[in-house]
N, C-alpha and C positions, 0 to 999 in steps of 0.2 A: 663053282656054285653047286649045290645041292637041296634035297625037297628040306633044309630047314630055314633055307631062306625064307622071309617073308617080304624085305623091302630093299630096293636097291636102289644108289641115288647118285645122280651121277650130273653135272651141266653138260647143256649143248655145245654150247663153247667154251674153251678154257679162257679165262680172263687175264691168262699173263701171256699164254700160247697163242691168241686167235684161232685152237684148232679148233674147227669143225666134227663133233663126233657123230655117226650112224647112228641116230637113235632108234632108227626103226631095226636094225640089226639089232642092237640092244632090247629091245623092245620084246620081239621076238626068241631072242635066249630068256629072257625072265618069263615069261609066259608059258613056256616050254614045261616050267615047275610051278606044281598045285598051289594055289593061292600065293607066289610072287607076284609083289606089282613092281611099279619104276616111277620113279616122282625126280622129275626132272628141272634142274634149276637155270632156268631161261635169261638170266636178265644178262647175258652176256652178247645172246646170242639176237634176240629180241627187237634190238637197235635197228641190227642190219639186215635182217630177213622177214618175209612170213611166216608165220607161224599157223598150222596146219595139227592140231592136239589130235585128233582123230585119226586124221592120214598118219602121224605117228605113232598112235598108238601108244601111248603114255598114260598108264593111272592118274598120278597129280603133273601137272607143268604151274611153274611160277614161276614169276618177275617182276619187279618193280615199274609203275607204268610211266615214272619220271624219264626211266631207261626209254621208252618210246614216246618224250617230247608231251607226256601228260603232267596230271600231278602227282605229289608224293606219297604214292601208296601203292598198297601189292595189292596180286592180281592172284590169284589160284584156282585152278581146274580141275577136276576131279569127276574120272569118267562113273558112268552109274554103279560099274563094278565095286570100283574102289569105296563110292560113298555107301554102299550097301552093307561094307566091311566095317564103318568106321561108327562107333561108339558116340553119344553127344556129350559136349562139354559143358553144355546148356543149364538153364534148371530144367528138373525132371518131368515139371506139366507144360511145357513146350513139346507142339510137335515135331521132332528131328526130321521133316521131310526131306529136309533140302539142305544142299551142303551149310548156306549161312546159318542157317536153325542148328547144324552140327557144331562149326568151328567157332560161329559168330559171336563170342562173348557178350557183344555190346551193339548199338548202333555203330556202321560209318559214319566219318567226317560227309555229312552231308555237302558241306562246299565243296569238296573234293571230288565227291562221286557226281555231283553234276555238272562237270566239267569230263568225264571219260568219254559220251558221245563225240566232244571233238577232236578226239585220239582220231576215229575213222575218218573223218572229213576231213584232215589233215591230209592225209593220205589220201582222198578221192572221195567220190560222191557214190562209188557205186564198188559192187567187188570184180567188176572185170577192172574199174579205173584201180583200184587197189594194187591189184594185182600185177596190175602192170608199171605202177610206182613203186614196187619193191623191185622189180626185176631192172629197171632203170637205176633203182639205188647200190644193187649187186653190182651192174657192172661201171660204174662212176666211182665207186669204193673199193673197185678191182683196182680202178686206175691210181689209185690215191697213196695205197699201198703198197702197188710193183713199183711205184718210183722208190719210194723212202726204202724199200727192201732193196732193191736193187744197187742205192746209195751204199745203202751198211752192208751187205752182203761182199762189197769190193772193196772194204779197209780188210787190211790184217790184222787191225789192233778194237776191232768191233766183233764181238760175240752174238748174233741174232738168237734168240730162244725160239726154237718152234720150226713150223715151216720154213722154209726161203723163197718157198712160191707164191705169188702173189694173188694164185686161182683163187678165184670166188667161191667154189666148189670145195676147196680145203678150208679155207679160212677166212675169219671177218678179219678186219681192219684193225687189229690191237694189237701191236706190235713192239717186242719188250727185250730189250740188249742191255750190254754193260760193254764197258769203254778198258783195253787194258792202262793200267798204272793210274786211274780214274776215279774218283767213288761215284756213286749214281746220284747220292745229294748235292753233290756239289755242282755239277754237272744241269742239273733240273734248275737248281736257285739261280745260277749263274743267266741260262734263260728266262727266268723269272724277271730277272733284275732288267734284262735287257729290253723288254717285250710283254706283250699280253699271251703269247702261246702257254697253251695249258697242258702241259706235260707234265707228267709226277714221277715219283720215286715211290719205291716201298717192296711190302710182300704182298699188298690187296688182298690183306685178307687168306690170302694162299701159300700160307707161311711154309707148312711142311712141302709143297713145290717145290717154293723159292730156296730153301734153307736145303731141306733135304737131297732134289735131286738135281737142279740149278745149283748148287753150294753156292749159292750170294747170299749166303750168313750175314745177316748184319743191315746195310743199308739196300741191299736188293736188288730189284732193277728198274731200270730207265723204262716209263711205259708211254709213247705217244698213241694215243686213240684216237679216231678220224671216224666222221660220218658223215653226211649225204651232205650235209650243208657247207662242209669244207669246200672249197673250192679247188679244181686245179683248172685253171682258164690257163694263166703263166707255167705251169709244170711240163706242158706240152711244147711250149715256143722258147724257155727259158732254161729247160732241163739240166743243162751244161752249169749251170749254177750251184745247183746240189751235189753235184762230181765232182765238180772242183773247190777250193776253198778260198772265202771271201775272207779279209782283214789278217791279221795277226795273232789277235788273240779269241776277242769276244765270237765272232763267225756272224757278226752284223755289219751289215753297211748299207747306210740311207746316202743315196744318190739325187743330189737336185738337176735335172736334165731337163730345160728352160721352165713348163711349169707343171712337170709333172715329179710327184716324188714315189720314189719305191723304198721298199725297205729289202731285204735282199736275207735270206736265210739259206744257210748251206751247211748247217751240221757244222761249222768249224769250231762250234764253240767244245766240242767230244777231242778236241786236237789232232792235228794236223801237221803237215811240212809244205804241202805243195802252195803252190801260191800260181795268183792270176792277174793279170795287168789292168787297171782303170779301166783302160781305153778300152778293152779288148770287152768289158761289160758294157761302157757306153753304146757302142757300135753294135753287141748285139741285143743290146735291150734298144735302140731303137728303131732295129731290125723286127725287132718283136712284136712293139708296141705301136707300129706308125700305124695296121689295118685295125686295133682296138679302140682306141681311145677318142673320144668326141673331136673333130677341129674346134666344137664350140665350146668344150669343158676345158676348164680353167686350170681345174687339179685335177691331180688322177694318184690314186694310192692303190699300189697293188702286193700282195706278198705271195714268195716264190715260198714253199713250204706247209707243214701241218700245223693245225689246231686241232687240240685234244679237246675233251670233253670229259 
């Protein structure tokens, strides 16, 4: 970098990697040179953390507010610095005060914009309660992730992209491999087929990543995504499930166990050799499940595994 920099643009988090980057390190080197700012693209990052524009010290920060459970429209921040620097887009007897009078073309979707107060309330009533449902969502999405990492990181014939560590601190929750002798689409459909899990294939958009320094030219990689409402209640009693591999081929198997049913996921459908005995799942799923499940509920459906988003 040098003083002709003017703009440097970089995400919080990589959306194939889940890494975590230092923006305020970042932050700090662009600032360093005269008139560099840093416009930072959130929607990655977003989901699974607080977001702090100030403490980081970022000129613009965006992201989509669907990415945090609102509606479908973006968000953009622009410290006083930055908007002091920026030019309107506007007509010209408009006063450019203010970032919208700058960038805002037009009206927002007013149905839209009044619906973003219940982004916060979602999250809590207050910003200590905020605050403290983001740090609850870190480390439940710590949890959600070191298993499924933990899983792929022990095949030989699975490629993890990115960290291996499951730290909260390095990385959100988007976790993105390829299978050897496997294609990533075929692999995603096949679950598709099977199941409501929403896992995808592709380059998301971050094609010279994927193509360039990933060389998963072509169909890309496998990306499962996990957030706060995922569940791992069975991931903790049931773990031995996703280490091991369930069925033959597809890596599903629904168990009727008097009247409760599971459906059972273990990654077998990415291919496997090892195998595991009935019996040996009966006895420990009802090892598992005898201190959850109602004596008065009738049915009980639970899944050992992720849902992407």
């Amino acid at each position: 970098m040098n003083g002709n920099v003017r703009l440097v643009t970089c995400t919080h988090a990589s959306n194939i990697l889940g890494t975590i980057h230092d923006i305020k390190s970042i932050a700090e080197e662009v600032h360093r040179w005269e008139g560099a700012m840093l416009c930072v693209d959130g929607v990655a990052y977003a989901p699974h953390r607080e977001v702090d524009v100030k403490d980081l010290d970022a000129d613009f920060y965006s992201f989509s507010l669907y990415k945090t459970y609102g509606p479908h429209i973006a968000v953009l921040y622009a410290s006083a610095y930055a908007q002091s620097s920026l030019t309107s887009l506007g007509h010209y007897f408009h006063n450019p005060d203010t970032l919208n009078m700058k960038l805002g073309l037009a009206a927002a979707s007013y149905e839209l914009v009044s619906s973003i107060p219940s982004i916060l309330s979602y999250f809590g009533p207050s910003s200590a309660s905020r605050r403290a449902t983001w740090t609850a969502i870190a480390a439940h999405e710590e949890h959600l992730q070191s298993i499924l990492l933990k899983y792929l990181n022990g095949r030989d014939d699975v490629t993890v992209y990115g960290l291996e560590d499951g730290n909260k601190e390095l990385r959100v929750p988007v976790v993105s491999f390829s299978v050897k002798g496997k294609e990533s689409k075929d692999i995603v459909e096949k679950v598709d087929a099977m199941s409501d899990m929403g896992i995808r294939w592709g380059h998301f958009y971050s094609k010279r990543l994927v193509d360039d320094v990933l060389g998963q030219e072509g169909e890309g990689v496998v990306r499962v995504s996990m957030v706060h409402y995922n569940t791992g209640t069975f991931q903790s009693r049931a773990s031995f499930l996703i280490v091991d591999c369930v069925g033959e081929e597809d890596g599903w198997l629904t168990l009727s166990m008097q009247n409760k049913r599971f459906t059972i996921f273990s990654m077998c459908s990415i291919g496997c050799s090892a195998r595991i005995s009935i019996s040996r799942i009966l006895d420990n799923i009802q090892r598992s499940c005898s201190n959850i499940v109602s004596p008065r509920s009738s049915t009980f459906y639970g899944r050992v595994g992720m849902l992407g988003t």
